[in-house]
Residue, then its C-alpha position, 0 to 999 in steps of 0.5 A: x195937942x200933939x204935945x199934950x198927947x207926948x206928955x202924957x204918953x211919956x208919964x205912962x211909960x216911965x210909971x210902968x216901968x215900976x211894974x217890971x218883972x226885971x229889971x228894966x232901963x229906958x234912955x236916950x241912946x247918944x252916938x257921934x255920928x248918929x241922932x240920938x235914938x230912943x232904947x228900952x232893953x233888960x237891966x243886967x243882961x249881957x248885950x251879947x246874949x240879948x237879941x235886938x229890934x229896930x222897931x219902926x212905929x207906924x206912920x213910917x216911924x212919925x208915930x212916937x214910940x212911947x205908945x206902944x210902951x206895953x209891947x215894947x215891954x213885953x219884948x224886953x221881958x222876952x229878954x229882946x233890947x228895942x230901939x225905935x229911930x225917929x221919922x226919917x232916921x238917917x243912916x240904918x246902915x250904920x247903926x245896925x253896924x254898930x248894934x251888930x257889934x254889941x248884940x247877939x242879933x239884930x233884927x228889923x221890925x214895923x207897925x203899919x207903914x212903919x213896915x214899909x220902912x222896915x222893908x226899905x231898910x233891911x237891904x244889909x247883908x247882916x240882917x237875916x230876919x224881918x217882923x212885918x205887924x200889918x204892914x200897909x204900903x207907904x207907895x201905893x203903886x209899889x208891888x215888888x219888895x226885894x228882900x236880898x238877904x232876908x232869910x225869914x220872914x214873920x208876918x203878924x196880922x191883927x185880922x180885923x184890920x182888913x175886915x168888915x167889924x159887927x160887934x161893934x161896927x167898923x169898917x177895915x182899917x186896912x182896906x187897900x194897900x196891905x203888903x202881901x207875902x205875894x208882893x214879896x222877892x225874897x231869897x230861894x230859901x227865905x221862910x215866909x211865915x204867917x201868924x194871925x190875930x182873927x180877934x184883934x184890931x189894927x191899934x190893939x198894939x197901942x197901950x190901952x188909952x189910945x188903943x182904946x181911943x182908936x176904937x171907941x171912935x171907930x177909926x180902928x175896931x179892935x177886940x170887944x173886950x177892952x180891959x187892960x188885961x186882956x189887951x196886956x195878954x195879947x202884947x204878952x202873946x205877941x212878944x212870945x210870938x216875935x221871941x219864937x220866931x227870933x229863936x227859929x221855934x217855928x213849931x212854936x208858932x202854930x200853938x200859940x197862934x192856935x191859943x191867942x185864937x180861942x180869945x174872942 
């Protein structure tokens, strides 16, 4: 089953590609010394004026990167390279090394439990910014997170993972174990900054196949209006969000979350 569900994830996300406002590549990034690692990044922009996530998927990075093809897309279009390591990649340190070579910036992100593992590797003195999409605890007895050298923090919350769903009924994804900004240890003078989605659900990240499976069976209640359109504009506005605050446009985040919250 898992097979059949990577097959056909795989054949959405390179038939997309086809849709692209730029160019756009994906492949197999090789290393010597490293696992290979899964890249997507804009086609013909120098690598050292482009920005790059290491994205940890949710499951703590068991989730496979291929159905969140739609946000992934949305951050290259913000000309932002995504590299999303495996479960239980070895050696984050050498590869931010190696990718702080090559980039403007490397930064850390995670879905789901996916930020803890982003938490847990972002004690390198060369990552300064962190994105945490509801992040939920791998350990559940944990409450301390040292960030040592974290200098901003972006939390972005799909509100309807921690709440009671009506229209249609569900209960929150993320009852418990959510990872709070007040869990946090950061540096004196680290940004923690909120952005809410009060309409969305947890998986409304996923394309929409799963994002749609994930709510029709009621594990994960998303937003009503299941088009692909309007999931589409909610990726859009999610990778606006991340692209602003890689950016430091922090004034930025206000209004856009402010429009992403008239959407019902």
């Amino acid at each position: 089953m898992i097979s059949i569900i990577y097959l056909f994830s795989l054949i959405l996300f390179y038939c997309n590609g086809f849709n692209n406002q730029f160019p756009i590549v994906s492949y197999t990034k090789k290393f010597n010394n490293l696992k290979d690692i899964n890249v997507v990044e804009p086609k013909y922009t120098s690598k050292s004026n482009t920005s790059c996530v290491i994205f940890f998927t949710g499951g703590s990075s068991f989730i496979i990167p291929e159905i969140y093809n739609d946000f992934m897309m949305n951050l290259v279009y913000n000309n932002i390279a995504v590299y999303t390591p495996s479960f239980r990649y070895e050696k984050i340190n050498d590869l931010v090394n190696i990718l702080n070579n090559k980039y403007k910036e490397v930064v850390i992100a995670g879905h789901s439990s996916g930020g803890s593992t982003a938490i847990n590797n972002c004690n390198n003195k060369i990552i300064n910014k962190l994105i945490l999409i509801d992040p939920v605890k791998n350990n559940i007895f944990r409450n301390n997170y040292n960030l040592n050298f974290i200098e901003s923090v972006l939390f972005l919350n799909a509100e309807k993972s921690y709440k009671i769903s009506y229209e249609p009924f569900g209960l929150p994804f993320i009852p418990f174990f959510r990872i709070s900004r007040n869990e946090l240890s950061p540096t004196k003078n680290c940004k923690i900054l909120s952005v809410n989605a009060n309409n969305y659900g947890h998986s409304d990240i996923l394309d929409k196949p799963f994002a749609n499976m994930m709510h029709k069976t009621r594990i994960s209640v998303g937003n009503k209006n299941r088009s692909y359109g309007n999931l589409n504009k909610y990726h859009n506005w999610m990778g606006n969000i991340i692209n602003n605050f890689i950016k430091n446009k922090y004034n930025n985040l206000n209004y856009l979350n402010k429009i992403n919250n008239t959407i019902i």
